[in-house]
N, C-alpha and C positions, 0 to 999 in steps of 0.2 A: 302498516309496520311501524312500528315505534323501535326510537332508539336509547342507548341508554346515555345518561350522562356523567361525565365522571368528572369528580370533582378531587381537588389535590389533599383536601383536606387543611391547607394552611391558614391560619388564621388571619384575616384580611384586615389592614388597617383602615380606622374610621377615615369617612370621607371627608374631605375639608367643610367647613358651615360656608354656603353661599354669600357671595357679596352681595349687601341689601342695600349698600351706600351710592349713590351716581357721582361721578366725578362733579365739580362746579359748572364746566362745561360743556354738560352734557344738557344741563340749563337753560348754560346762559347764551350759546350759539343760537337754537332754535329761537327763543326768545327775541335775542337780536335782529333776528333776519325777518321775523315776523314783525316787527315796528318799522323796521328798513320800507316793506312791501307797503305794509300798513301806512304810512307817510306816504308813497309815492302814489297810492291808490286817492289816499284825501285832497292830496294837492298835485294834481296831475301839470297844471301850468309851469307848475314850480322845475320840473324834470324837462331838461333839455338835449338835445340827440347830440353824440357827442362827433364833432368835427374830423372827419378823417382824410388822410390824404389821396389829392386824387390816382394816386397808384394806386392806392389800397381800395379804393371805391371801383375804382374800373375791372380790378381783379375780383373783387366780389360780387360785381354785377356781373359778369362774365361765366363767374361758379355759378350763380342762380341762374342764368341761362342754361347752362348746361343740365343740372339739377331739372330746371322743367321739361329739356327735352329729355332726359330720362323717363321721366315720369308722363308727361302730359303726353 
């Protein structure tokens, strides 16, 4: 069974022309974060684990406890 379709007849205005342009940072982000990666990959010595405090450390070891008994 086919239907019909109806159409209003009005005359439709042109659609806008697509943006072909990218912002700068659409760039320069990805770019950036890829030499960021790229550095820490060539010079791995260079990269140091950054010092937390022992609150913070015990509560996170505490989640990852937790975390493995969930899971394991």
């Amino acid at each position: 069974m086919s239907t019909q379709v109806h159409s209003r007849g009005e005359p439709t205005a042109p659609a806008a022309p697509a943006q072909s342009r990218l912002p700068w940072w659409a760039l320069a982000l990805p770019t950036l974060a890829f030499l960021v990666l790229l550095a820490l990959v060539a010079q791995p010595g260079e990269a140091h684990a950054a010092v937390a405090s022992p609150g913070l450390a015990g509560l996170l070891d505490r989640f990852g406890a937790f975390l493995g008994g969930l899971v394991g």
